[in-house]
Backbone bond lengths (Angstrom), bond angles and torsions (degrees), N, CA, C in turn:
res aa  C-N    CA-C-N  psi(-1)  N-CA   C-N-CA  omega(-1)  CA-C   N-CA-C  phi
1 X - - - 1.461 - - 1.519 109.68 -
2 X 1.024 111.63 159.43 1.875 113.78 173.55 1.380 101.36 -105.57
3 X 1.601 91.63 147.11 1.954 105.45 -166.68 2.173 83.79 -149.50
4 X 1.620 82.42 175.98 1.141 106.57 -170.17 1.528 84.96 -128.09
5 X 1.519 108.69 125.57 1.474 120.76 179.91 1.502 107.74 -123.57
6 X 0.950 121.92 153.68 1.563 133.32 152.31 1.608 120.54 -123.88
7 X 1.561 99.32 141.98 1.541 110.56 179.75 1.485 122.37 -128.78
8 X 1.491 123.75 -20.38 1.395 127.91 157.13 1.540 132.97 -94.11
9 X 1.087 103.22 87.46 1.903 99.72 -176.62 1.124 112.60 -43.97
10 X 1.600 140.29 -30.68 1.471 135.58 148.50 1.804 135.17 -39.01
11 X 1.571 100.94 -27.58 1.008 112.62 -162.05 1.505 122.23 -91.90
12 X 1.581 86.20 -5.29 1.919 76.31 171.43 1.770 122.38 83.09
13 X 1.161 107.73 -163.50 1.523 102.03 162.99 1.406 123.58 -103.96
14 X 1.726 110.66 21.38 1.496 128.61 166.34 1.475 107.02 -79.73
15 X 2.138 121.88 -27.86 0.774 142.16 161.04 1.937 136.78 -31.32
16 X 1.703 76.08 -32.91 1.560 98.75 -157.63 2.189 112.79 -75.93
17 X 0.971 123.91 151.94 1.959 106.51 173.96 1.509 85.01 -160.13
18 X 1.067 86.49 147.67 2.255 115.78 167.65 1.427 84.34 -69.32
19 X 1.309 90.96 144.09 1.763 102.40 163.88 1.371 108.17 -155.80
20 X 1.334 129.22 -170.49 1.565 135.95 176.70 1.447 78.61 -133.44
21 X 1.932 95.30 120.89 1.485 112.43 149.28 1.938 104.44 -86.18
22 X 1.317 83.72 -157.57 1.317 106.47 156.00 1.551 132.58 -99.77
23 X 0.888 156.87 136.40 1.688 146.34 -170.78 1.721 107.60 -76.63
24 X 1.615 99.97 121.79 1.107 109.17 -165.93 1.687 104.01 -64.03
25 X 1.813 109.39 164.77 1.221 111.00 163.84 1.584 116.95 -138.34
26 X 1.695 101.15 147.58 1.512 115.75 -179.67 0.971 131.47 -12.94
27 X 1.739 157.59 59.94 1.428 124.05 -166.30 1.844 110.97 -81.03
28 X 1.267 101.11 -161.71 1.606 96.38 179.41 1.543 115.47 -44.51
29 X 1.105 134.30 148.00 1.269 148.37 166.32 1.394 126.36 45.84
30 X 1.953 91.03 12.97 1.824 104.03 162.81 1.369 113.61 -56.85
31 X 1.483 99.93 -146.34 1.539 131.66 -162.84 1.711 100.64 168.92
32 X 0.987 117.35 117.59 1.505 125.19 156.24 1.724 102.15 -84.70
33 X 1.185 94.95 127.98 1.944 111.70 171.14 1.450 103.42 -121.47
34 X 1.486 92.11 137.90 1.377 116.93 147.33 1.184 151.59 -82.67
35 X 1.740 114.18 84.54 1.295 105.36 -132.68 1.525 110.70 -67.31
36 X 1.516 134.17 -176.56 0.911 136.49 -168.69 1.851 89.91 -155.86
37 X 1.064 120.25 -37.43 1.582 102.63 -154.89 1.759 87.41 -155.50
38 X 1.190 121.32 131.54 2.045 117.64 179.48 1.738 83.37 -135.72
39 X 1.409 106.50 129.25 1.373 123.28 151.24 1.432 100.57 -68.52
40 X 1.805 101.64 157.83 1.261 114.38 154.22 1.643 126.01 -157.62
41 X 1.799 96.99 155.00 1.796 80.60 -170.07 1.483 90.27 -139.80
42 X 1.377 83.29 149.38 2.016 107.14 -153.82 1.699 94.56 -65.29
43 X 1.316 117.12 -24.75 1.489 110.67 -174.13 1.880 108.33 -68.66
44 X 0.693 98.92 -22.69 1.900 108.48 -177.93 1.430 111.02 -46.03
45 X 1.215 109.93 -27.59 1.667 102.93 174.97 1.427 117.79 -84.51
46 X 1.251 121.97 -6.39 1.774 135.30 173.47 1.555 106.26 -91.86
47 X 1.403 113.43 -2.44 1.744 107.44 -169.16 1.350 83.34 -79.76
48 X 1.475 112.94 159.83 1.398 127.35 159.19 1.591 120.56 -88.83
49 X 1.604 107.33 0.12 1.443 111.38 179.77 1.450 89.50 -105.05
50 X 1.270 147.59 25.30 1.238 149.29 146.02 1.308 115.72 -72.13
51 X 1.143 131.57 -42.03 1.591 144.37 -162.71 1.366 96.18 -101.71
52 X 1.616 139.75 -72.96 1.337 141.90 -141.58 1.608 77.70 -128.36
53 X 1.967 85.38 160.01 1.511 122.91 159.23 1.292 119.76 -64.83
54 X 1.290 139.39 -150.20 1.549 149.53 -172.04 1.208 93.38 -126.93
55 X 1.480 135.80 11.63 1.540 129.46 151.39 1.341 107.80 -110.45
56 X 1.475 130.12 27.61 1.263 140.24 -166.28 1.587 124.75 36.35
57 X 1.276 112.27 38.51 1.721 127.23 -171.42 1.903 99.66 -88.60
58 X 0.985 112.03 141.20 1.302 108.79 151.99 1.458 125.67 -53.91
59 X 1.669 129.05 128.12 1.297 123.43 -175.39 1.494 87.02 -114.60
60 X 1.266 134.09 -5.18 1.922 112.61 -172.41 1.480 112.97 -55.08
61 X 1.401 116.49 145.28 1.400 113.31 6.04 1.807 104.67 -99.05
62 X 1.495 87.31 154.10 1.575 101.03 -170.74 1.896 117.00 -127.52
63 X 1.174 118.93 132.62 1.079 119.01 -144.29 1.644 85.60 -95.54
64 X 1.615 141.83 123.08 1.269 149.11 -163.93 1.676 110.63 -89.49
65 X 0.824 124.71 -160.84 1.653 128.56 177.57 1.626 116.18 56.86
66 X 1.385 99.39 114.15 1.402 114.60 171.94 1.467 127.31 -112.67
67 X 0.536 124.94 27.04 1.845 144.03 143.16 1.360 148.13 -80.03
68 X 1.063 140.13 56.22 1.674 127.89 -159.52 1.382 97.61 -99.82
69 X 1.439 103.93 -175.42 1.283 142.22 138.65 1.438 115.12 -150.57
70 X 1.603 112.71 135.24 1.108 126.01 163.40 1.290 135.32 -160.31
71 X 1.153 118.05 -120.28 1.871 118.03 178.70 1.809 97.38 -145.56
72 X 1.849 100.39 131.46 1.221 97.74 173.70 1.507 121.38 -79.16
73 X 1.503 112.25 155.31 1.585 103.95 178.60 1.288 112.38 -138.68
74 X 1.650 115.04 -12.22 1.818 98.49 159.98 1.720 86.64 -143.42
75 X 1.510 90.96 150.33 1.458 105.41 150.21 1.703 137.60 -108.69
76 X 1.271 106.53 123.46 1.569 98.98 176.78 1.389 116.26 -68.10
77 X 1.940 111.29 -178.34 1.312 108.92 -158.14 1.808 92.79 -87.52
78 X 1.432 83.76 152.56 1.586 99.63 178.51 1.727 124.63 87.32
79 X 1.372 86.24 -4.52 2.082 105.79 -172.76 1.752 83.27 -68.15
80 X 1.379 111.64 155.60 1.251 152.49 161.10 1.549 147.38 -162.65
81 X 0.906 99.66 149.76 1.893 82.40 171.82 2.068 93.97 104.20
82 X 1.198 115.62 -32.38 1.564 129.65 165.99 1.775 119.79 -112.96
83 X 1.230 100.55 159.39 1.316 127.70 171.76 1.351 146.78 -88.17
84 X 1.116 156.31 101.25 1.575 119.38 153.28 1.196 137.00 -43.71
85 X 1.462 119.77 125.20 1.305 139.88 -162.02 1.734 139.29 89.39
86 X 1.792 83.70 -9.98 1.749 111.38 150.54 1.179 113.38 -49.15
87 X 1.916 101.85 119.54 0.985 113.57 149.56 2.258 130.64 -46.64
88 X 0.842 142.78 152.93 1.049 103.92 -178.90 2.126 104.95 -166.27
89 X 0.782 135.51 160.66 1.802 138.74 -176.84 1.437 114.38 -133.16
90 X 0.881 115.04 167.20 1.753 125.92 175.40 1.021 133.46 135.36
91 X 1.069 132.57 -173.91 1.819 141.16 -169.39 1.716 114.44 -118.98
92 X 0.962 87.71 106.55 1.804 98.82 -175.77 1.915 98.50 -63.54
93 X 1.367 96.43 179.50 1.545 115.13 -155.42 1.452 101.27 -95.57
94 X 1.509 132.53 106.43 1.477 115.41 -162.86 1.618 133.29 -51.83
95 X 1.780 105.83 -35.51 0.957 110.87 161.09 1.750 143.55 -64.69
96 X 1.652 107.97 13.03 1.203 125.93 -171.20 1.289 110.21 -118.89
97 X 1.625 130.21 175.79 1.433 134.37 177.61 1.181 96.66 -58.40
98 X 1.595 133.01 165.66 1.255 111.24 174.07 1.748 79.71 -138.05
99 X 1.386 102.85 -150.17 1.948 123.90 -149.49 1.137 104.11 -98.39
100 X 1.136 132.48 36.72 1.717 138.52 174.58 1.970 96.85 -100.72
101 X 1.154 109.51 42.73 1.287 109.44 -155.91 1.700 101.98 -150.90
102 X 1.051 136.48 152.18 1.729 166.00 152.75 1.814 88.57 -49.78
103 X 0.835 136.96 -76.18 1.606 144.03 168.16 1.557 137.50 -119.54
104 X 1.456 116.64 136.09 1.133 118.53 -175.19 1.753 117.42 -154.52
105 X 1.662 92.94 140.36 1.897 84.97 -165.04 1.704 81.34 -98.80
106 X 1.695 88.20 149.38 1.498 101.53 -168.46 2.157 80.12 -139.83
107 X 1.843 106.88 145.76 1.466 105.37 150.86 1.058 117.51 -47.63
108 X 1.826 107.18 122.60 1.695 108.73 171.30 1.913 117.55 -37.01
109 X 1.777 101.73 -38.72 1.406 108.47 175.74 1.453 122.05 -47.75
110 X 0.934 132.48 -21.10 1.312 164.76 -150.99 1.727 110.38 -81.65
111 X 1.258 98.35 -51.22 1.629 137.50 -169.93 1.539 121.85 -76.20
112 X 1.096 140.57 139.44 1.349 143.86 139.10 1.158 119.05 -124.46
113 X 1.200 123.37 170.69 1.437 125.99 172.35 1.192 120.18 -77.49
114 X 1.541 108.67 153.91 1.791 99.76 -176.85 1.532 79.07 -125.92
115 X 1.648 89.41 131.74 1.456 113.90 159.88 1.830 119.54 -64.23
116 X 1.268 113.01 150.91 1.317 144.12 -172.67 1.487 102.83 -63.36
117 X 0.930 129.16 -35.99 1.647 135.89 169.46 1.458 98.98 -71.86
118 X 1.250 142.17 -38.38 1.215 141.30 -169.49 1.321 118.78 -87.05
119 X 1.477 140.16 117.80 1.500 133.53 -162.65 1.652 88.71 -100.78
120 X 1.567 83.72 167.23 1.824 91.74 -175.04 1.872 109.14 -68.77
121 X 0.871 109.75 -33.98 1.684 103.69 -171.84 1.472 97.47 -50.41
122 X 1.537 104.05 -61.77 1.649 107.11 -178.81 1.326 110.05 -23.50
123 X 1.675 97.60 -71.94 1.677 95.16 -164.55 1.101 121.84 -64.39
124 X 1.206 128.97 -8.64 1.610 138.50 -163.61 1.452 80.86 -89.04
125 X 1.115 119.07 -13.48 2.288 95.51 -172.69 1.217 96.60 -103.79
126 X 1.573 146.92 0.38 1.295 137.92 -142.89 1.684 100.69 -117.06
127 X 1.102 117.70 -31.14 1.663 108.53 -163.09 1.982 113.52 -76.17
128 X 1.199 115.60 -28.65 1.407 115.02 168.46 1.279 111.49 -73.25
129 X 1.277 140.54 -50.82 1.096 144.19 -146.72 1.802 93.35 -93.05
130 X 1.315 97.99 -78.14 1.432 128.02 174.59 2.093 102.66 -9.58
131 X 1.286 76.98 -51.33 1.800 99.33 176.06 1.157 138.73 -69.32
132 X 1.779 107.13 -56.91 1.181 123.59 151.21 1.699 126.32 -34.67
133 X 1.339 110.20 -32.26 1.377 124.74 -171.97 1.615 117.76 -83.75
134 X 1.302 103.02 -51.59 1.384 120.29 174.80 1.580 94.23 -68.68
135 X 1.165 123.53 -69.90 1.704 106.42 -149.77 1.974 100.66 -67.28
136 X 1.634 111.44 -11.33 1.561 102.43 -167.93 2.012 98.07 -83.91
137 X 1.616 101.40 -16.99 1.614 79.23 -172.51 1.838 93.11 -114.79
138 X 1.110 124.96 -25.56 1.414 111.95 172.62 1.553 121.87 -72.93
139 X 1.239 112.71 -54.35 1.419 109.87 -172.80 1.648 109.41 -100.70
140 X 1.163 154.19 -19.80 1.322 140.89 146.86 1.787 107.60 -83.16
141 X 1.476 126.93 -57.63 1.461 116.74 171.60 1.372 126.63 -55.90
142 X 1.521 102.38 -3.12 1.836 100.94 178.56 1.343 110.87 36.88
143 X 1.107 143.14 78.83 1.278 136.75 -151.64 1.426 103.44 -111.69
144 X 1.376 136.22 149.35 1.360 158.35 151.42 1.784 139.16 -103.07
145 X 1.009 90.19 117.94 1.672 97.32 160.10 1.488 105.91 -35.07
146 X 1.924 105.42 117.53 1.378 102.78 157.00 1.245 104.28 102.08
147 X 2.113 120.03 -19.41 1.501 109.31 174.27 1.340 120.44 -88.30
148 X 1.121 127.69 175.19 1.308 134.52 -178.44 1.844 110.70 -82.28
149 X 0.807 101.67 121.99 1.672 105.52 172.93 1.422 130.31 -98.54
150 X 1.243 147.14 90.63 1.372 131.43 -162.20 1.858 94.49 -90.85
151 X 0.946 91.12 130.48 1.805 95.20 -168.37 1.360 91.36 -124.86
152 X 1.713 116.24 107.92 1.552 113.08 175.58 1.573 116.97 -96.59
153 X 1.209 148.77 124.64 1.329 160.14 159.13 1.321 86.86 133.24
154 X 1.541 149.08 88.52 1.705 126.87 -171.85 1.586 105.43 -78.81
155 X 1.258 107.35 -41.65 1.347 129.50 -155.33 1.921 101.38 -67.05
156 X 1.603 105.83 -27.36 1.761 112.70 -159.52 1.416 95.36 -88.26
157 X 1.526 91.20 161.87 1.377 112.93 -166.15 1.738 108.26 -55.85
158 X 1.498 132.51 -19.57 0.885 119.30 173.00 2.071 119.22 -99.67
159 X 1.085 80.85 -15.23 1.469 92.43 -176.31 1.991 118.22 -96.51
160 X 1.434 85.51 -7.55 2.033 76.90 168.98 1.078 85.28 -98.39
161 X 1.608 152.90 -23.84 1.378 130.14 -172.31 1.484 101.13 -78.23
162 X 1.897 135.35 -30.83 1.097 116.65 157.59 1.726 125.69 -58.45
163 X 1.495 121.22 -34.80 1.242 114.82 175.71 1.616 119.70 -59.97
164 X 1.284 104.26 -31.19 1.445 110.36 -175.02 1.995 122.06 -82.73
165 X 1.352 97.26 -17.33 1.520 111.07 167.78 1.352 129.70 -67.79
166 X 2.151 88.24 -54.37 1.156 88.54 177.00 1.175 131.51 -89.30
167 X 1.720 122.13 -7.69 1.394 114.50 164.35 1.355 122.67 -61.57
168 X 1.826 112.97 -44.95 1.552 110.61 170.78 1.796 107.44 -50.01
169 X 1.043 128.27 -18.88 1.842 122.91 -157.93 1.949 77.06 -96.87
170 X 1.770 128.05 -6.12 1.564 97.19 172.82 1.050 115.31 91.72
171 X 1.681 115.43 12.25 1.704 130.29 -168.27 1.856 91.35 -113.76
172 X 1.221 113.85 128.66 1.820 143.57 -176.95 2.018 78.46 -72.75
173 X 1.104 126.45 104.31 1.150 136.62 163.73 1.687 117.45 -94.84
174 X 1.367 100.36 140.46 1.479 100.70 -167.90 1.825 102.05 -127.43
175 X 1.279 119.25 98.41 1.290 119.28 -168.72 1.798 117.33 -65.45
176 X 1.165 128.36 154.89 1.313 129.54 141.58 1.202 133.10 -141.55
177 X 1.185 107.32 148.44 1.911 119.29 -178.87 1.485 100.54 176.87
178 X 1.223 98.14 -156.52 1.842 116.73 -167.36 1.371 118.28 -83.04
179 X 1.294 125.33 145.42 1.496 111.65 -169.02 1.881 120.06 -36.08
180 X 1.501 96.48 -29.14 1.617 101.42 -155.23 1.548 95.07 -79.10
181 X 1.431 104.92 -8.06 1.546 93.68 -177.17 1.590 98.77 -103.41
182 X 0.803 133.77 41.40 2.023 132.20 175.98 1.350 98.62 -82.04
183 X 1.852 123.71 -60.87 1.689 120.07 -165.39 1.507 100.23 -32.22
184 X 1.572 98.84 -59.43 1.308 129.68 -131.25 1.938 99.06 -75.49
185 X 1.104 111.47 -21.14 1.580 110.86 -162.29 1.824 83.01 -100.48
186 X 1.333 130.74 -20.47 1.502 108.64 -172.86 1.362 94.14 -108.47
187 X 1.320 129.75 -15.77 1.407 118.15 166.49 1.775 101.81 -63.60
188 X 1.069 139.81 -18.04 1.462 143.17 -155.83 1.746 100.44 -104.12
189 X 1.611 117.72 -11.86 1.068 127.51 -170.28 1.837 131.99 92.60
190 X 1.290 80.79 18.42 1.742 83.96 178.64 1.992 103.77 -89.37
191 X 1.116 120.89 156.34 1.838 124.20 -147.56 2.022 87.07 -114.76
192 X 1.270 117.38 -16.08 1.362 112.03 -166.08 1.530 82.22 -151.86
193 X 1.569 104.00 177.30 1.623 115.94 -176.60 1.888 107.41 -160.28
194 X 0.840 114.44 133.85 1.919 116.37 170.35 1.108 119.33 -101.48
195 X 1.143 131.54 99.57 1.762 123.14 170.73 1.913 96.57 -65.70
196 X 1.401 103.55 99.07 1.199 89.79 153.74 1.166 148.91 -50.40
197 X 1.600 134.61 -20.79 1.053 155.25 -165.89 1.760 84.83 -104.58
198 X 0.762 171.06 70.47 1.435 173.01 91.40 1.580 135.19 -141.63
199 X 1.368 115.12 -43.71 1.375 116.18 152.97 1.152 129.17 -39.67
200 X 1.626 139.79 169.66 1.097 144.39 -178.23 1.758 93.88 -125.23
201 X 1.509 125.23 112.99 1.457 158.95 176.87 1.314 84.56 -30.66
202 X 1.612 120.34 -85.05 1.634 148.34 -140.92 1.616 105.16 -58.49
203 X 1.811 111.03 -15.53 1.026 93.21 -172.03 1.665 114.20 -118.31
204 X 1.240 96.41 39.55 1.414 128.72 161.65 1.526 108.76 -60.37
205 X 1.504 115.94 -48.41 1.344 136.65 -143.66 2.019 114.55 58.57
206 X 1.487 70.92 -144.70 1.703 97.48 -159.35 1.775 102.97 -68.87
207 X 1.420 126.12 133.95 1.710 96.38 -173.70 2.395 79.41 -136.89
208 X 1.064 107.77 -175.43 1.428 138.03 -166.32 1.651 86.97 -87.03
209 X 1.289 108.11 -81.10 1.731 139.51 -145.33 1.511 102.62 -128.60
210 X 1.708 101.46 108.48 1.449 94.34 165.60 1.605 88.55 -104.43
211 X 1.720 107.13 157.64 1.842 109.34 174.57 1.854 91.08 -116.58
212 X 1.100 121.57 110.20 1.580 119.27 165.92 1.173 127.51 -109.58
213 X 1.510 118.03 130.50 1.233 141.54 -144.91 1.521 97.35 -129.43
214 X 1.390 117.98 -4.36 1.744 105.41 -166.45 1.464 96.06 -116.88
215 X 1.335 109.65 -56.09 2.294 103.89 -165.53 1.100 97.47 126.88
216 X 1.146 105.17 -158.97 1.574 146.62 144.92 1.701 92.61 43.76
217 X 1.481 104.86 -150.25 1.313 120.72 -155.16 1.989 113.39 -58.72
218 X 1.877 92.11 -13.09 2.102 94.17 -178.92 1.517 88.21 -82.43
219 X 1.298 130.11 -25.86 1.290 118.68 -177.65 1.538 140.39 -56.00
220 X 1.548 85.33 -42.36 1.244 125.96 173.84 1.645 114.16 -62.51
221 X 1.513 118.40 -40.94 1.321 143.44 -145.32 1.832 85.88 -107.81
222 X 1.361 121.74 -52.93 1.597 123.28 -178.13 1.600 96.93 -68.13
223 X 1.268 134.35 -43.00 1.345 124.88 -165.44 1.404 112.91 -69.20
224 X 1.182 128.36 -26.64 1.738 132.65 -174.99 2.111 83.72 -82.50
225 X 0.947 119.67 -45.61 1.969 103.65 174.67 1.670 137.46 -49.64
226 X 1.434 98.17 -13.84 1.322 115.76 176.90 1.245 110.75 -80.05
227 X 1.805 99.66 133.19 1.123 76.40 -150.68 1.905 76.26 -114.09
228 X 1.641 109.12 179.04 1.621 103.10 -176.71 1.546 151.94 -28.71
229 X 1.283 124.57 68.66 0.992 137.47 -170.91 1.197 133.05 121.25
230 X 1.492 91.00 4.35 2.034 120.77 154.12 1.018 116.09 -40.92
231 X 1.586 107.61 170.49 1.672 107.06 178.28 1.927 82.09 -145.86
232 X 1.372 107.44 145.56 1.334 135.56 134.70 1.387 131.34 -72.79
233 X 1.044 123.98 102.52 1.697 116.95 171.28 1.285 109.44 -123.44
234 X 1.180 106.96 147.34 1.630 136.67 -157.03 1.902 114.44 -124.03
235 X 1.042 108.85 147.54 1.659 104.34 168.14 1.439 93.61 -132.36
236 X 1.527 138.48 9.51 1.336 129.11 -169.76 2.203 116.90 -107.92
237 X 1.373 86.17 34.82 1.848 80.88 -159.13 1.069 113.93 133.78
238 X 1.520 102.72 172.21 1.451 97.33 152.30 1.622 135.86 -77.10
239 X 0.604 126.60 145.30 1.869 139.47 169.11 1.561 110.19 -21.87
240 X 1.507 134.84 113.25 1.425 141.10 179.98 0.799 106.99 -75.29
241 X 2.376 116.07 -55.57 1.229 114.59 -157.60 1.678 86.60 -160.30
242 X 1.493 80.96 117.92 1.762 99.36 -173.11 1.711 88.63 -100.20
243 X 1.807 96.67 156.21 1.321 121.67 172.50 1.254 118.55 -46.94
244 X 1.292 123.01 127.67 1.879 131.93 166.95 1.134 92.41 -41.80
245 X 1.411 161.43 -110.99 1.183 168.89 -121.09 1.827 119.76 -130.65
246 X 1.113 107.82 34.36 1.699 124.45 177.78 1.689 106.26 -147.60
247 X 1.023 111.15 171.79 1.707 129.51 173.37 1.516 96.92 -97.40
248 X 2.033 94.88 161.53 0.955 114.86 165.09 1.316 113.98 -140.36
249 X 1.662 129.51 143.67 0.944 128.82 -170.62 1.457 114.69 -123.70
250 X 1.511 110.72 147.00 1.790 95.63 173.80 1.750 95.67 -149.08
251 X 1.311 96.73 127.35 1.446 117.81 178.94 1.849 132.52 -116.15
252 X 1.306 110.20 159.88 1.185 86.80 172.15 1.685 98.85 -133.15
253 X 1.580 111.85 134.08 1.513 101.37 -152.70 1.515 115.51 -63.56
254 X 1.160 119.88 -146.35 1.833 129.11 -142.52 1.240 104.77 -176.32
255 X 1.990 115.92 117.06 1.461 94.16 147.47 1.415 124.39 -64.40
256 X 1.428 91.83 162.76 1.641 106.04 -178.64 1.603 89.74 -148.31
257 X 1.563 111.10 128.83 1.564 91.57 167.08 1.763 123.33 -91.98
258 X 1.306 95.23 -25.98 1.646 124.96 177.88 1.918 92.77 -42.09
259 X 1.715 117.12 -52.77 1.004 129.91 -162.94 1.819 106.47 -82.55
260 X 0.677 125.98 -46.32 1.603 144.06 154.02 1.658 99.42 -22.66
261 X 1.156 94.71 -65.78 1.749 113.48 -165.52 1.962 103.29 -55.30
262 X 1.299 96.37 -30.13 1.296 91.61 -164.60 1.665 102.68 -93.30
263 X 1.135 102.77 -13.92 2.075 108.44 -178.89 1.635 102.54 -80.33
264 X 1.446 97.68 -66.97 1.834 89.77 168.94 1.566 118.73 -30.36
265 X 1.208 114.71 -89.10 0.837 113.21 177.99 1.650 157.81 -10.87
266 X 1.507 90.38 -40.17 2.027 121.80 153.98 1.544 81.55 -85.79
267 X 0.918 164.71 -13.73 1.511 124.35 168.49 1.268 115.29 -90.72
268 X 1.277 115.79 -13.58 1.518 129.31 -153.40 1.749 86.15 -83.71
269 X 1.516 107.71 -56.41 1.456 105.57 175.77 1.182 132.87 -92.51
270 X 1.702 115.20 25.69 1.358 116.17 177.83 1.548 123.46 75.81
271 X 1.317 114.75 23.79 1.302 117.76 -175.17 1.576 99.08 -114.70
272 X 1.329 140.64 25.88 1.354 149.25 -140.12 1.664 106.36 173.62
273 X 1.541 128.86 117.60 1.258 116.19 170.25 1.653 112.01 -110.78
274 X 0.820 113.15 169.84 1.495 109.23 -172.46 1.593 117.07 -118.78
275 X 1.314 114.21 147.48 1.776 108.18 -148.39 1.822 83.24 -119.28
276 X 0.952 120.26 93.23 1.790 158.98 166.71 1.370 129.54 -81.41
277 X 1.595 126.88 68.47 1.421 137.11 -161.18 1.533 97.26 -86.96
278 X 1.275 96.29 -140.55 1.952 110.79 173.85 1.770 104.18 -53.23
279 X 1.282 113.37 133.30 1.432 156.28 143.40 1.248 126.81 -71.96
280 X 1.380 118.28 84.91 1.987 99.88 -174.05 1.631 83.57 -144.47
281 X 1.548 97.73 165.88 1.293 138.23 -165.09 1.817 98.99 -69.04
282 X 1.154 114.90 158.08 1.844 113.18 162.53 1.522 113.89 -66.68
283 X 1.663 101.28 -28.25 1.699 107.52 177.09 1.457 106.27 -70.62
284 X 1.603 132.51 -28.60 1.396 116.85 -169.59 1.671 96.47 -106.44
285 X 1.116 127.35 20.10 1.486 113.58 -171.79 1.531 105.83 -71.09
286 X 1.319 130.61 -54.06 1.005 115.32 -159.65 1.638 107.96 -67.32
287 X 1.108 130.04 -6.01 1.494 132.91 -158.97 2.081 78.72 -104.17
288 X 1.147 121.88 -72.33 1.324 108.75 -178.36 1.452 112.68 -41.38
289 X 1.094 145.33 -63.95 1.289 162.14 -170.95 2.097 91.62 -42.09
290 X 1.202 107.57 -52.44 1.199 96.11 -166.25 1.836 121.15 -108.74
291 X 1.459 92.97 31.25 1.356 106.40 -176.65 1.410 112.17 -93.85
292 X 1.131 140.28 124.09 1.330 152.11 166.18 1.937 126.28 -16.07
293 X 1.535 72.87 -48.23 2.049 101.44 -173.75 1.504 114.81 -46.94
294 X 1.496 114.09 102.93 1.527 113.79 -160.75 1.870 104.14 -68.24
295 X 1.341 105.27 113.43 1.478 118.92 160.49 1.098 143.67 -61.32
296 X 1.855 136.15 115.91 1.589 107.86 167.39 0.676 112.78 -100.44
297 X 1.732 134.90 166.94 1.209 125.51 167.81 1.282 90.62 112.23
298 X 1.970 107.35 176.64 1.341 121.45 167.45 1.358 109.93 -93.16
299 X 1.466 109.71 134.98 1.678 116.30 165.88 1.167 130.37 -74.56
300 X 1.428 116.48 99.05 1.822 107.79 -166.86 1.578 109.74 -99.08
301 X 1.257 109.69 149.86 2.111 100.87 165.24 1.636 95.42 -113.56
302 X 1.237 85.82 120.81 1.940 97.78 167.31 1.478 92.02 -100.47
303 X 1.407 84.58 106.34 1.660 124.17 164.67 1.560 134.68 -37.03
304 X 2.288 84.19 -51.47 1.193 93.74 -177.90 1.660 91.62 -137.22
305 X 1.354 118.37 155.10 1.483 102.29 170.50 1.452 138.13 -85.51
């Protein structure tokens, strides 16, 4: 099969070459997929589960991207709950080959089904983000009807899927990013917006749930807004500057298929839009991947056409 490998952790995505592996096979409670569609996110070459195993060994070369959608085509022993010839989406296991690849065995757990309304590119952009969003405002943001949400990046691939959750969940969302992103974060359902680059943060006020996506000094600036018994959640690290009188949380997301099931699904019926940048082939990935040209959206490789 042809994959996209990397072998210099120095090297960047100059690092990256097409190659012919071998076609992976089933172990216990896999699934071999056929990919059709692999998300990807430019930070993946800084993970340390990119380079080494979970006994810290070198695995290069290692095939990157944890996102697909595709069609299953073998099952290992003990797999259930899936099919052959299932359509199917999800987030591969970081420490494993991942979906920059023609095939890849991923835990059936791993997996949900992708509905028939849903094309593979879609789903191939949905499981990081899609995820990231749900588990940062449901299960660490505990989130409520009626709280205030400060949702920073609104417009980015992880943060309109937070704007768009938490307004359907009934949460007064308060977007931020760059002027050019204002249409775009209240068309997505956010009720207010911050040009960071000109607004003044503080006069946001007091909010429930900040979701932070940036660090540094907005972190610092969202954490004094929380207001008693708030939570901060983060996808960037650990925590600089947690709330005077609230928690802060910092995670790094999780499949869930139960949770999967429920993101598709608002897309399937239009209650969910999907944030869809560059489109390129498995033959042009490494040349997209390492092109300069600032992108919005999610970067997908349709695998197959």
């Amino acid at each position: 099969m042809k994959a996209v490998v990397v072998t210099d952790q120095g090297a960047g995505t100059a690092g990256m070459t097409l190659v012919d592996r071998p076609e992976p096979s089933a172990a216990i409670n896999d699934v071999v997929v056929e990919v059709h569609a692999s998300g990807w996110v430019s930070t993946e070459l800084e993970w340390p589960s990119t380079w080494t195993d979970r006994a810290g060994r070198d695995r290069t070369p290692s095939i990157p991207g944890h996102e697909l959608a595709g069609v299953v085509t073998a099952l290992g022993y003990g797999t259930t709950g899936l099919s052959v010839g299932q359509r199917v989406f999800g987030l591969a296991d970081w420490h494993r080959d991942g979906t920059l690849a023609e095939y890849v065995a991923i835990e059936s757990r791993n997996l949900a089904p992708l509905p028939d309304e849903v094309d593979f590119v879609a789903g191939a952009s949905l499981p990081i983000s899609g995820l990231t969003a749900w588990q940062g405002l449901f299960v660490h943001g505990r989130l409520q009807a009626g709280q205030r949400v400060l949702a920073h990046g609104a417009a980015g691939a992880v943060g309109a899927m937070v704007t768009q959750l938490a307004a359907e969940a009934g949460a007064h969302v308060i977007g931020t990013g760059r002027a050019a992103d204002r249409e775009r974060a209240l068309e997505l359902g956010a009720e207010e917006f911050v040009d960071l680059e000109s607004d003044a943060l503080h006069d946001v006020g007091e909010v429930d749930l900040v979701f932070d996506v940036i660090g540094g000094d907005i972190q610092k600036s969202s954490a004094a807004l929380v207001k008693a018994g708030g939570t901060l959640v983060s996808i960037v690290g650990p925590v600089e500057a947690e709330p005077a009188n609230g928690r802060a949380v910092d995670f790094v997301v999780e499949a869930d298929r139960d949770q999967l099931v429920e993101i598709v699904t608002r897309v399937a019926d239009g209650r969910l839009r999907t944030s869809i940048g560059t489109v390129a082939s498995l033959d042009d990935a490494v040349a997209t991947f390492s092109s300069s040209e600032r992108r919005k959206g999610k970067t997908v490789i349709q695998v197959r056409p």
